[in-house]
C-alpha positions in Angstrom: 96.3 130.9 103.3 99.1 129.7 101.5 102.3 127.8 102.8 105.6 127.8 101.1 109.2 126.8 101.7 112.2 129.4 100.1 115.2 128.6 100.1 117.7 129.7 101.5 116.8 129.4 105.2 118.4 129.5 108.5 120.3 126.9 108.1 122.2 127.4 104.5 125.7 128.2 105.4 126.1 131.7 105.7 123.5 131.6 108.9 124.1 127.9 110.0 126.7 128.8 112.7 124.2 131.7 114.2 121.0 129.5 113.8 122.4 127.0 116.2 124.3 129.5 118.5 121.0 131.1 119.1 119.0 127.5 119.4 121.7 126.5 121.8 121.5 129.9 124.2 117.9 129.8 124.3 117.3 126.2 125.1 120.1 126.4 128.0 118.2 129.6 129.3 115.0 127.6 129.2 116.7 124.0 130.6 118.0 126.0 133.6 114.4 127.5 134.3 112.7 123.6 134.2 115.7 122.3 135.9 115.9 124.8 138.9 112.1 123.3 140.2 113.5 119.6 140.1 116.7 120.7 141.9 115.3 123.0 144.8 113.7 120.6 147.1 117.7 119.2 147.4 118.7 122.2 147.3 116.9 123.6 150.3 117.3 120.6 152.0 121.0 120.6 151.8 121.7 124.2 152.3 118.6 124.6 154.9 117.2 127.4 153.7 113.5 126.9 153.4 113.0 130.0 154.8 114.6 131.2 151.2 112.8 129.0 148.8 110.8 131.3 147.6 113.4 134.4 146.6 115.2 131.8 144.4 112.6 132.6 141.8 111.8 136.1 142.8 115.4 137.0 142.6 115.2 135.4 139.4 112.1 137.7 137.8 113.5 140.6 139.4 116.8 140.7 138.0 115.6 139.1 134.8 113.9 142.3 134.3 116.6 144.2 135.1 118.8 142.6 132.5 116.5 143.4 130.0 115.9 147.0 131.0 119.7 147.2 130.7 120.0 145.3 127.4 117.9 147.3 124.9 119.1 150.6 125.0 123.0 149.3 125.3 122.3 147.2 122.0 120.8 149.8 120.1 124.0 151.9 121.0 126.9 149.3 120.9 125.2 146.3 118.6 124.3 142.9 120.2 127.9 142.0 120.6 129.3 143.2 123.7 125.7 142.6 125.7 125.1 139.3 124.4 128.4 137.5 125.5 128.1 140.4 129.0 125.1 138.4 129.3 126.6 134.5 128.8 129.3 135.2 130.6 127.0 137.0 133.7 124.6 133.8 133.4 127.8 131.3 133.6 129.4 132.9 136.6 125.2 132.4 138.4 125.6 129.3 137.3 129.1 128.5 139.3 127.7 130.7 142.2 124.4 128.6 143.0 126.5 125.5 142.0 129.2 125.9 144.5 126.7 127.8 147.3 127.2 126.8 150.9 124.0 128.6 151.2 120.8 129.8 150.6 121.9 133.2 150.3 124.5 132.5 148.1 122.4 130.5 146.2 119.6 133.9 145.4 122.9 135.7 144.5 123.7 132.9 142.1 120.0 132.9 140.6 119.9 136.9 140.7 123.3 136.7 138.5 121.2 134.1 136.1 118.7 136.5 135.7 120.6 139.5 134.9 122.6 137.0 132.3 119.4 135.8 130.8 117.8 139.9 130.5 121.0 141.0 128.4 121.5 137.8 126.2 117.6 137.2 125.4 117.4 141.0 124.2 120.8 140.8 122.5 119.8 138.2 120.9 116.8 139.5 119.3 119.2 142.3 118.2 121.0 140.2 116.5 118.3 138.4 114.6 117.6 141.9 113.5 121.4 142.6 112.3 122.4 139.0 111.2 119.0 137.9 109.0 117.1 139.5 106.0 113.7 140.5 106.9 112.1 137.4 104.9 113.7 135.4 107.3 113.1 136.8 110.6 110.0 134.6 111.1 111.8 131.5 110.7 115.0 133.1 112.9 112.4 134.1 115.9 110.5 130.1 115.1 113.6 128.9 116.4 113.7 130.9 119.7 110.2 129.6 120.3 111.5 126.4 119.0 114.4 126.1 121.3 111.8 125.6 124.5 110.7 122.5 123.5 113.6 120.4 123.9 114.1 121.2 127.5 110.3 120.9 128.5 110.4 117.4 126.6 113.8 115.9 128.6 114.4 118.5 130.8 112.6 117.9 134.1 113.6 113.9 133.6 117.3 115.0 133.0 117.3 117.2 135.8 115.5 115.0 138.2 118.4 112.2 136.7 121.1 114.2 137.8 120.0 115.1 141.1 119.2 112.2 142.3 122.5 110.3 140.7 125.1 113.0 140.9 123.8 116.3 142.9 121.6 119.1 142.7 124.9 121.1 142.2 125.4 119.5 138.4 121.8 120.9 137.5 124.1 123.7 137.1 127.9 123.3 136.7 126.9 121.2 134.0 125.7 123.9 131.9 128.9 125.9 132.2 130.5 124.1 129.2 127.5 124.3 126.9 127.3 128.2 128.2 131.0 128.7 127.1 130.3 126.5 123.7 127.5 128.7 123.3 129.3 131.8 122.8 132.1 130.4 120.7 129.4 129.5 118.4 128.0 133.1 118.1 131.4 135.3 117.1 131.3 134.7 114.1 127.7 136.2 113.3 128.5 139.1 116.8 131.7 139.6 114.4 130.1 140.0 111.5 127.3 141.9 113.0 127.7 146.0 112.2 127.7 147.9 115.7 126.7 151.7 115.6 129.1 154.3 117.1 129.2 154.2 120.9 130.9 152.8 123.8 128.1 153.2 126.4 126.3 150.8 128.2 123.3 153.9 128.3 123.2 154.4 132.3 121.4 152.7 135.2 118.1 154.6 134.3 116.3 152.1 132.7 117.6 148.9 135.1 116.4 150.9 138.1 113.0 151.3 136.6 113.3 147.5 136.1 114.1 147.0 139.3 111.6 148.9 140.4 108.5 147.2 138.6 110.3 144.3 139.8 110.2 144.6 142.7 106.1 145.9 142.8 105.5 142.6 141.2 106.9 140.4 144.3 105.0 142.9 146.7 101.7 142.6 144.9 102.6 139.0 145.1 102.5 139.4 148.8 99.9 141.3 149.2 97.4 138.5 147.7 98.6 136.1 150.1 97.6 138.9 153.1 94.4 139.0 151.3 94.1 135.0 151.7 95.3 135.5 155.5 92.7 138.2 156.0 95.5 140.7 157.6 93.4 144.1 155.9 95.8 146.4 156.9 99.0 144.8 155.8 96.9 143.6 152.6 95.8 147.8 151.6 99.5 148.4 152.6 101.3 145.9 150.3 98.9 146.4 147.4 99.3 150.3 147.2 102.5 150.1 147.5 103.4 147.1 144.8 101.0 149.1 142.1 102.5 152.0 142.4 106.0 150.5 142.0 104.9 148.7 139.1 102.8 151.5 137.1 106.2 153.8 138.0 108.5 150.9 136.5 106.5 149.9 133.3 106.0 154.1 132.1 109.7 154.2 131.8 110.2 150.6 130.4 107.3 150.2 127.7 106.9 152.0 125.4 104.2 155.4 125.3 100.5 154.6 124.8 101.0 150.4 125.5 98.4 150.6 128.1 96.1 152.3 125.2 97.1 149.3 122.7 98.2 153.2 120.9 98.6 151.6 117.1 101.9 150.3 116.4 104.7 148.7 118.8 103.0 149.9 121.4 100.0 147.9 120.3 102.2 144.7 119.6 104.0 145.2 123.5 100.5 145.8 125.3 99.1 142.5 123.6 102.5 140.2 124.2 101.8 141.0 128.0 97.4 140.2 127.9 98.5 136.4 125.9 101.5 135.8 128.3 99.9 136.7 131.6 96.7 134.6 130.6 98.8 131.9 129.5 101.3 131.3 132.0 98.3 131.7 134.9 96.3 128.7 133.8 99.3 126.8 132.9 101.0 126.8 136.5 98.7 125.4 137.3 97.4 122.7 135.0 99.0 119.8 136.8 97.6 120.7 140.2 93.5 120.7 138.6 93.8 117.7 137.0 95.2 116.3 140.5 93.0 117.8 142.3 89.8 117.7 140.3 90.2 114.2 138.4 92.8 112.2 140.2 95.7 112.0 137.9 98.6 110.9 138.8 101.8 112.8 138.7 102.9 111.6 135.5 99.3 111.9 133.8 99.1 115.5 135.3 102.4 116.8 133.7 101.9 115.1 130.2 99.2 118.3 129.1 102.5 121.1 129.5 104.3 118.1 127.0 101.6 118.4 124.7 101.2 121.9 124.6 105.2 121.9 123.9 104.6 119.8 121.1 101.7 122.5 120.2 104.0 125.7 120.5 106.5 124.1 118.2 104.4 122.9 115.3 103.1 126.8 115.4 106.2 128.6 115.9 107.2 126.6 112.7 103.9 127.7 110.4 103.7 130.9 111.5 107.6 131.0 109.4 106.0 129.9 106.6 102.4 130.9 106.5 102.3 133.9 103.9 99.3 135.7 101.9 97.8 136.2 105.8 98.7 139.9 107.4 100.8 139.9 110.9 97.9 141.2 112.8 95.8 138.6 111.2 97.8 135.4 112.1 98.2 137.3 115.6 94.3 137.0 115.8 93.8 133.8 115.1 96.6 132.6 117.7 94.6 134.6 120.2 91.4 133.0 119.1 92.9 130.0 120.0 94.1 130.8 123.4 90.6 131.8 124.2 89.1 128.5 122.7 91.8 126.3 124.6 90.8 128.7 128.0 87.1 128.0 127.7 87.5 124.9 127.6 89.5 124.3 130.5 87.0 126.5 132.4 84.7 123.6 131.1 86.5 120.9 132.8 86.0 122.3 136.3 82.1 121.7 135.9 81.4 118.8 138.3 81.8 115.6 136.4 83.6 116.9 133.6 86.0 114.1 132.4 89.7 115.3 132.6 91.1 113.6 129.4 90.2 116.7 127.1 92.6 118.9 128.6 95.4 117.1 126.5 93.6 118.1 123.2 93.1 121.6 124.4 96.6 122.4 125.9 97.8 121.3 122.4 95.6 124.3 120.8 97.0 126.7 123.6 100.5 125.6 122.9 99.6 126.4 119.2 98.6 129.7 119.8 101.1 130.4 122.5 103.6 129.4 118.5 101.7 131.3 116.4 101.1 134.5 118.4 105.0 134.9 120.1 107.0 135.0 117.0 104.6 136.8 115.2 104.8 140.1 117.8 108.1 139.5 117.6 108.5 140.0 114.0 105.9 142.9 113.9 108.2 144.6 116.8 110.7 144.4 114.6 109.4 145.5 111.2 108.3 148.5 112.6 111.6 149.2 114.9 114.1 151.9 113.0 117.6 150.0 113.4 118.4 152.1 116.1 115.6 151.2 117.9 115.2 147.5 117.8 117.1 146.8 121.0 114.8 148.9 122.9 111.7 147.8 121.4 112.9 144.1 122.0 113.1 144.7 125.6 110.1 146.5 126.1 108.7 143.5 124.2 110.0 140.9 126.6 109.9 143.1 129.4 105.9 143.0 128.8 106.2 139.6 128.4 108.1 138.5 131.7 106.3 141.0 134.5 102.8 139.7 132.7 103.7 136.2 133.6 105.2 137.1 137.0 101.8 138.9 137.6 99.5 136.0 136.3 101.4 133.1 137.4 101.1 135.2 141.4 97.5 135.9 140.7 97.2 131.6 139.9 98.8 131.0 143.3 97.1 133.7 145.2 93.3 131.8 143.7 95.1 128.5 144.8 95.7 129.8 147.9 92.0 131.4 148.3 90.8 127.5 147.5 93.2 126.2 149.9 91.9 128.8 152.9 87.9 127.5 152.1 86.9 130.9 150.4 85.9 129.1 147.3 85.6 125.6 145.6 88.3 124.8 143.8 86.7 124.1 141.1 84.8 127.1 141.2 88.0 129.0 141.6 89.9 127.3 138.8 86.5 128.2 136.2 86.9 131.7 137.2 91.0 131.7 136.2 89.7 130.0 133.0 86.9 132.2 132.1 89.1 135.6 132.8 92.0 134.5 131.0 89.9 133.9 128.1 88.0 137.0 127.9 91.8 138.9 128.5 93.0 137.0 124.9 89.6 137.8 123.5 90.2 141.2 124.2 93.9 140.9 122.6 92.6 139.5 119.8 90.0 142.4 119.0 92.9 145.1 119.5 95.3 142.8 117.2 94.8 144.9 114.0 96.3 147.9 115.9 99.9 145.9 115.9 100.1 147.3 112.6 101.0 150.5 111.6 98.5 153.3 110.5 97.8 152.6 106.9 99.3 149.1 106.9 98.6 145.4 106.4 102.1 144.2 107.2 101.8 140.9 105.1 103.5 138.0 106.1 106.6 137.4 104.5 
């Protein structure tokens, strides 16, 4: 393994402007998504609507997935121009809506609008790392997407909470609307100088409807866990049929043929962003709560571990740019590898009298996977996309990505919930979420040298 600096990089002149457009967009997505959990329980108290508190995010995932279904096809037809600043200006006007609500039902209509926004600009945006970089420096371009979260999870929940209770839940959001607008000043230059393929449509409501769709089969899966914590059998058989089906019919449209097969190729790459992103976002919702509930932290000591692992998916997302003489596949691997280790291990720290302290050393090697292994199916989505197909392939990519989180993060909550009703420890509940989501990356990680293509190494760099 050998690391190197070149020169240029993203931020020599001719890519400056873009580097920090993109930075910008993806840090306000990810500042709005830490910001909304600070400002809901004003929120709902204010507009009464506790009865809705749970659709704010749902709204969110559905739509979100619906942007994206939209996105990828329209930027492989137009270019990343007219969907990415679709997509800013969609997000601002959710922003304004669930700023200004006199409701809750306004408010779900303000965070469905965010979601559509953040669905076309994410994809458009890895379009136009596609369009506006040279292949050599596609790592370091997708290191700063991963990048961009960090800031928010370091200042975001204390800036947020800061605002609400100074100034108002509402400026959680009308704040962002001038950094939104700012945002997409920044990026016309590179959307202008960005080459857009004949065409003028947006590629029909097919794919959106399937994403609506799978959407939608994730909330009812969703509820059907939490009739099979209330022990309603019928309504649980009911709910569950009907949310897999939705989702299976969904995903076969969306993703790509053979992902469930990890078939060799992008299909591979897609089927193995969903395995790390489910396992990963299940444990981590609910880091806080075990170390609460299991060791007594306090609040503050509870949420430092998701600070850490920040800290961990930043320092990766910056060697995996750099890392070269190591295949794609291979650096994929070892980020798995280390999703597994960090999963074990906090299937360790349920035992009874397990200290709680390790978790900060291991959520910094998840958080360094989570770097290494994002970017890196990122870039092996899109060495292996014709240019006509990169769009697509990016949304099936983050498409994957999203309904695998959706679906681990309701299976974390559904466990919870089994704890909470006294059909297992805790404990013995949070060891089981460890253990699977350990063996699930283990699994990626022995079906990571099919993310190459037949007959290739696809070397770093």
């Amino acid at each position: 393994m050998e690391i190197v600096e070149r020169s240029p990089g993203v931020l020599a002149p001719q890519w400056r402007l873009t580097s920090i457009g993109i930075a910008v967009s993806i840090s306000l997505f990810a500042f709005e998504g830490l910001a909304v959990a600070t400002a809901m329980p004003s929120a709902v108290r204010e507009l009464r609507g506790l009865a809705f508190f749970g659709w704010s995010y749902s709204a969110f995932l559905v739509m979100n997935l619906v942007g994206l279904g939209a996105a990828g096809q329209w930027c492989d037809r137009v270019g990343p121009r007219r969907p990415l600043l679709t997509g800013i200006a969609v997000f601002t006007a959710g922003l304004l809506v669930a700023g200004t609500a006199v409701n809750m039902v306004v408010f779900v209509l303000g965070r469905s609008a965010q979601g559509i926004g953040v669905g076309l600009a994410s994809t458009a945006v890895f379009k136009l790392v596609a369009t506006a970089y040279p292949p050599e420096l596609r790592p370091r371009a997708l290191a700063i997407i991963s990048a961009a979260y960090v800031v928010p999870a370091l200042v975001g929940p204390v800036l947020s909470g800061t605002i609400t209770a100074h100034v108002g839940w509402r400026w959680v959001f009308l704040g962002l609307v001038p950094l939104a607008l700012a945002c997409g000043g920044a990026l016309l230059r590179a959307l202008r100088m960005s080459a857009a393929p004949e065409g003028t449509s947006a590629g029909g409501f097919r794919k959106p409807l399937f994403a609506l769709l799978a959407g939608g089969g994730v909330v009812v899966l969703q509820a059907g866990g939490n009739a099979v914590v209330a022990g309603r059998t019928p309504l649980t058989v009911l709910l569950l049929g009907a949310g897999l089906l939705a989702l299976v019919a969904g995903l076969r449209e969306l993703l790509p043929r053979g992902s469930t097969r990890l078939r060799r190729g992008v299909p591979a790459v897609i089927a193995v962003r969903g395995l790390l992103a489910g396992a990963f976002y299940a444990v981590e919702s609910v880091v806080p709560l075990s170390l609460a509930t299991l060791h007594g932290f306090g609040t503050a000591a509870a949420g430092l571990p998701l600070l850490a692992g920040s800290i961990g998916w930043w320092a990766g997302a910056q060697a995996q740019g750099r890392i070269t003489k190591v295949t794609r596949p291979s650096l994929l691997r070892w980020g798995l590898v280390a999703l597994a280790c960090c999963f074990v291990g906090m299937a360790a720290l349920c035992l009874e009298g397990a200290p709680g302290w390790p978790v900060y050393l291991l959520w910094i090697v998840g958080g360094l996977g989570m770097g290494v292994s994002v970017p890196t199916t990122g870039v092996l989505v899109l060495e292996q996309s014709a240019e006509d197909e990169t769009g697509a392939n990016s949304s099936a990519l983050q498409i994957s990505d999203v309904t695998a989180a959706g679906l681990g993060t309701s299976a974390a909550g559904v466990l919870v919930g089994a704890t909470e009703a006294g059909h297992l420890g805790f404990g013995a509940g949070m060891g089981v979420l460890g253990v699977v989501a350990a063996a699930v990356c283990a699994a990626a990680a022995a079906g990571a040298s099919r993310t190459a293509r037949a007959g290739e190494g696809t070397a770093v760099g």
